[in-house]
C-alpha positions as CSV (number, residue, x, y, z in Angstrom):
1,X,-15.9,18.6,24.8
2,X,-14.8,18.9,28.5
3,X,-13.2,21.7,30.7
4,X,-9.8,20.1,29.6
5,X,-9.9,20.5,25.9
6,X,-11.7,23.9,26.0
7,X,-8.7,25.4,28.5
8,X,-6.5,24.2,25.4
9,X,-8.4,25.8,23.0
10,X,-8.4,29.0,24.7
11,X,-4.5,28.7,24.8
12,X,-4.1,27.3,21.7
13,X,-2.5,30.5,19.6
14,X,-1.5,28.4,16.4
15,X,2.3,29.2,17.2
16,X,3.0,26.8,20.5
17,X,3.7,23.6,20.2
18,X,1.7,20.8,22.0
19,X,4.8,20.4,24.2
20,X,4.6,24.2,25.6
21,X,0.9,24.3,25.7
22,X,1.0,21.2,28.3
23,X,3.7,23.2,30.0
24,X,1.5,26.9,30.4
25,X,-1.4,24.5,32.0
26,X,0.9,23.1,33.8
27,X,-0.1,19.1,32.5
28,X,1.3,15.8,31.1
29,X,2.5,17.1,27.5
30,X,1.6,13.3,26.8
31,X,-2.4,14.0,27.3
32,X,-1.8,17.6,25.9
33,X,-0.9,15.7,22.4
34,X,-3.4,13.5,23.0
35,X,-6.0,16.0,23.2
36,X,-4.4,18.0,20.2
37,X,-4.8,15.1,18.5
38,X,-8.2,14.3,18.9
39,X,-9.6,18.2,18.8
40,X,-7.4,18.3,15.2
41,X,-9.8,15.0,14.4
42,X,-12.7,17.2,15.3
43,X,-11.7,19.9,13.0
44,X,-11.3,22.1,15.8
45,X,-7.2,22.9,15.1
46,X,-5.5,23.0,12.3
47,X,-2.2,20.9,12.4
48,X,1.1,22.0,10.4
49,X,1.3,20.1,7.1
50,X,3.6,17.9,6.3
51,X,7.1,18.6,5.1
52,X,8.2,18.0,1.5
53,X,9.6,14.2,1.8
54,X,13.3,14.1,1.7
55,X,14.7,13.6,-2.2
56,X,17.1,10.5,-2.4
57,X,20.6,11.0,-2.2
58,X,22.2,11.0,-5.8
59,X,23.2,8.0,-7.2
60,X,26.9,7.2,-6.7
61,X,29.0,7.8,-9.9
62,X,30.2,4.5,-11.6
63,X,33.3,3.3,-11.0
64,X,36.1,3.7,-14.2
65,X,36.2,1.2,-16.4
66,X,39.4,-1.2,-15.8
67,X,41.9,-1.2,-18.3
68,X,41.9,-4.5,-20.7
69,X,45.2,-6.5,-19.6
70,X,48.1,-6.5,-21.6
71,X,47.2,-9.8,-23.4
72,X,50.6,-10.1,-25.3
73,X,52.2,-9.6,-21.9
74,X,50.2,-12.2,-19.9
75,X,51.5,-15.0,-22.8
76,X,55.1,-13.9,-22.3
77,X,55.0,-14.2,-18.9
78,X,52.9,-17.8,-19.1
79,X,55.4,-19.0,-21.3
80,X,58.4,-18.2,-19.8
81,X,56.8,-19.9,-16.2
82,X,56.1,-23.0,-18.5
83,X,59.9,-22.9,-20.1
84,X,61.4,-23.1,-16.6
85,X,59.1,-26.3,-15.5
């Protein structure tokens, strides 16, 4: 483990984030997460767990069921269009 990683360490507090830890030693916050990273591989720092995955939204509700057409009414209305041809 180099000078690097061990200054990290020693400001590690378990509350800051990689992001403010890069910016109190004044470094990249990209090689800051990279070291995280690799010191949390080494089993040196704990890392947060992972959240509860999201649920699904619920389902939608079904649409209402369509009325049946009038059936006598649709025969009326054919029949009087086929009186008129």
């Amino acid at each position: 483990m180099g000078a690097r990683q061990r200054a990290l360490l020693a400001a590690a507090d378990g509350e800051r984030t990689p992001a403010e830890l890069a910016r109190l030693l004044g470094r990249p916050a990209f090689h800051t997460l990279l070291d995280v990273r690799r010191l949390a591989a080494a089993g040196l720092v704990a890392t947060p767990p992972e959240p509860d995955p999201v649920p699904p939204p619920p389902a939608p509700l079904p649409a209402p069921p369509v009325a049946d057409p009038d059936i006598a009414l649709l025969r009326r209305l054919r029949d009087a269009l086929e009186a008129h041809l």
